[in-house]
N, C-alpha and C positions, 0 to 999 in steps of 0.2 A: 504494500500500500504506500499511499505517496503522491503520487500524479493528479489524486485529485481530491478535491475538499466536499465534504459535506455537515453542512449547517443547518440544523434546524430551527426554523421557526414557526413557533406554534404550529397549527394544523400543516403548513405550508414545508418541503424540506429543499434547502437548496444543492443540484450538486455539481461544482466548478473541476472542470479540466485546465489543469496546472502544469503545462508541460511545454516551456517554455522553447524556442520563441513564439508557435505555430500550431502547438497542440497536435504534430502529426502522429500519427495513429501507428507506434511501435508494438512489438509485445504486450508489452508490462502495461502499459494504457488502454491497452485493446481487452486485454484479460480485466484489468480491474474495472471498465465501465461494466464488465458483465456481469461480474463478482458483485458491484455496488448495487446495480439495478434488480437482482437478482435478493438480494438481501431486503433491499428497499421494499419491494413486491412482498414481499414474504412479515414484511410488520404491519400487523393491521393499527396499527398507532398514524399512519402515514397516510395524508387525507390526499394529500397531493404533489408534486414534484417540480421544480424549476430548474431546465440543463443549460446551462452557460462556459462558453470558455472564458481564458484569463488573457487580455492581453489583447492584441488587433486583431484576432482570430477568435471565430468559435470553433474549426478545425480544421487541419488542412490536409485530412487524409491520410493515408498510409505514410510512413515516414520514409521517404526517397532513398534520404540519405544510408539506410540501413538495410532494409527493406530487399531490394533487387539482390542484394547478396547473398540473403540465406539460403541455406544447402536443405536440402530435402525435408529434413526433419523439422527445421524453422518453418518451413513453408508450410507443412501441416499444421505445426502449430499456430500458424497466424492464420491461415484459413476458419480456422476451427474459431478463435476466438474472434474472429469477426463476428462469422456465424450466431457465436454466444451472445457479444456485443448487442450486435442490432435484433436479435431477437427477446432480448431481455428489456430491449426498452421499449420497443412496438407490441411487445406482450405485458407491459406491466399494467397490474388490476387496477391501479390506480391514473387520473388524470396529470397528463407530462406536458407542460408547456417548455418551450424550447426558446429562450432569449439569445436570438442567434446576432453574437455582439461586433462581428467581423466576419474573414474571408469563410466562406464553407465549402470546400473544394473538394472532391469526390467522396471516398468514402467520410467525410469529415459532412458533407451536403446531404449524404445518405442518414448518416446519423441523426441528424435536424429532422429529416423527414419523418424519423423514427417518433419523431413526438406528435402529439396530440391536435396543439395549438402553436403555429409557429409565429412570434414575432421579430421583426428583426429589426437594425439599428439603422437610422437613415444616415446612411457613411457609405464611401465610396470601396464600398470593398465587392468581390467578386465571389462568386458561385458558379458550380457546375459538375457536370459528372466526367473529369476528365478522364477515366479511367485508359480509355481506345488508345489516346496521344500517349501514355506512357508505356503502354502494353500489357496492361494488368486487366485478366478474364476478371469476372464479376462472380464474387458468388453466391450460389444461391440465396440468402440472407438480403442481401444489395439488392437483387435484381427484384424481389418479390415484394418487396417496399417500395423500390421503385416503378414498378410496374402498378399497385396500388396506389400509390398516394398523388400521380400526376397523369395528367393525359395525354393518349397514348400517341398525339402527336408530339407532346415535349417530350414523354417520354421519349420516342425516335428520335427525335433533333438530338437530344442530347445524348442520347447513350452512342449513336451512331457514330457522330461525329465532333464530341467530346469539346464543343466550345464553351469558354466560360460567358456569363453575364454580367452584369450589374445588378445590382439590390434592384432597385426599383425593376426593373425586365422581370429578376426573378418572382416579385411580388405581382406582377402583371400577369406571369405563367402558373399563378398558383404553387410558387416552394413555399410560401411566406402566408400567412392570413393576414396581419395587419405592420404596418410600419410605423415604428415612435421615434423622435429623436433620440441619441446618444445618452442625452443626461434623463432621460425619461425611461430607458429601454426594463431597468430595476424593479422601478415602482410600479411600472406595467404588467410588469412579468408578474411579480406577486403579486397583486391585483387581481390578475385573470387566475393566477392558482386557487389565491383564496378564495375566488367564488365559485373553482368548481370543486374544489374542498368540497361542500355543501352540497352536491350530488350523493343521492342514496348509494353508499359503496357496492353494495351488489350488482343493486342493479345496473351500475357504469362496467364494473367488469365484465358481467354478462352480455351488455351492449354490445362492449369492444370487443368479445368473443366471436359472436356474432359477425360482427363487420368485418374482422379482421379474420376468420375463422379457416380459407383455404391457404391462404398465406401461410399465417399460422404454422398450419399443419406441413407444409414442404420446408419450410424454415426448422420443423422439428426435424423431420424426417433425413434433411443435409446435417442437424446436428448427431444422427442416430447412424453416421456415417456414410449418408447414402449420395454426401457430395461429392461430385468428378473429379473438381480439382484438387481433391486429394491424391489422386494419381502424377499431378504437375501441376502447377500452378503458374510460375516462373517461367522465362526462357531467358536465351542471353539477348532476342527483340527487347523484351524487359528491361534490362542489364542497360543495353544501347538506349533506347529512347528516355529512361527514366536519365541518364548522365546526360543528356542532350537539353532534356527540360531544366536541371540544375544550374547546366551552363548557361542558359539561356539569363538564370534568372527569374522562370516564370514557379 
C-alpha cells in the first residue's frame, strides 16, 4: 500500500491516486486500486465513493516507462490486475463518482469511465483511449467498459484510431457528465456523492447489477482466467511504438 490515499468522510469516502508525476498505471497501483475498491465494496459502512488523482493528472494509463518491458510473467500479472482494477470499481455496490482533475489517457480514461458519475475539471488537459498508437491489445476488463459506457460510434473513433481530445470534446462525446471549474471540481464531487449517499443501498446495487450485469459477467469470467492475453500480451510493436511516444513527448 502507498500509491494511494483514502479518507473518509462521513457517509462520503475519498480515494486519491498518488503516484507521482502522472499516476500511470504500474503494478503496485494497478493491484492496489483493486485491492482498495474491493475492500471498499465489501464495508457496508460506505454510502458512497469519490476517485480522484493527485496532481495534473487523474491518470495516464499504463506506465510507458516500465511497462513494454516486462517479461512474460509481469505481463500476466498486469493483465490480470487490470482486469481486477477496472472491475472492482465498475462493480462496486456502492455509488462512484469520478473527479476527473486532469489528463485521463487510456487505461487511466478507462478507469474514469469505470465510475458512476463522471465530473471533470475545466482545464486544458486531454483524454483518450490511446491504446492502438502505442501497441497495447485491450483487455477484456477495458474493452467491456468501454464498449458500455460510450457510443459505439466514439467508441470506434476512439479505440480504432486512438486520438486524444480535449475536456470539453470529451464532455460533448459523453466521457464526462458535467464540467466544474478547477477550484470547484472538490466541492462538487462531494456534493454529488453525498446525495447519492442517500440512495436505498440495495437497491442501487441491484440496479447496477442489472445494468451492468453482461459486462459484469465476461469481466469475471477474463478474471476466472479465460483472458487471451494471457497467452501474450506485449510485442517488441509495443516495445517500438511505446519508446516513440516517450520521445515524442506525448
Amino acid at each position: 500500500m502507498g500509491l494511494i490515499d483514502v479518507e473518509r468522510h462521513g457517509r462520503v469516502t475519498v480515494v486519491t491516486l498518488k503516484y507521482p508525476p502522472a499516476n500511470a498505471m504500474n503494478i503496485a497501483l494497478t493491484e492496489e486500486i483493486g485491492s482498495v475498491f474491493r475492500d471498499l465494496g465489501n464495508d457496508h459502512s460506505v454510502r458512497s465513493i469519490v476517485l480522484t488523482g493527485q496532481g495534473k493528472s487523474f491518470c495516464a494509463g499504463v506506465d510507458l516507462k516500465t511497462v513494454p518491458s516486462f517479461g512474460p510473467a509481469d505481463q500476466r500479472r498486469m493483465v490480470h490486475a487490470l482486469n481486477r482494477a477496472f472491475h472492482a470499481v465498475y462493480s462496486c455496490p456502492v455509488p462512484v463518482v469520478g473527479a476527473i482533475n486532469g489528463h485521463a489517457i487510456a487505461g487511466g480514461l478507462v478507469l474514469a469511465l469505470c465510475c458512476d458519475w463522471r465530473i471533470a475539471a475545466n482545464t486544458a488537459f486531454l483524454t483518450g483511449l490511446t491504446e492502438v498508437r502505442v501497441g497495447v491489445p485491450y483487455p477484456v476488463s477495458a474493452l467491456e467498459v468501454t464498449r458500455q459506457e460510450l457510443r459505439p460510434e466514439i467508441v470506434r473513433r476512439m479505440v480504432l484510431f486512438g486520438r486524444n481530445m480535449t475536456a470539453q470534446a470529451g464532455l460533448e462525446a459523453g466521457l464526462f457528465d458535467e464540467m466544474v471549474e478547477p477550484d470547484a471540481l472538490s466541492e462538487r464531487a462531494m456534493a454529488a456523492a453525498d446525495e447519492f449517499s442517500a440512495l436505498p443501498q440495495a437497491a442501487f446495487a441491484a440496479s447496477k447489477r442489472q445494468l451492468r450485469g453482461k459486462a459484469c459477467e465476461m469481466m469475471e469470467a477474463a478474471i476466472a482466467c479465460t483472458e487471451p492475453l494471457l497467452k501474450g500480451w506485449l510485442s517488441s510493436e509495443t516495445v517500438e511504438a511505446a519508446a516513440a511516444v516517450l520521445a515524442r513527448g506525448a
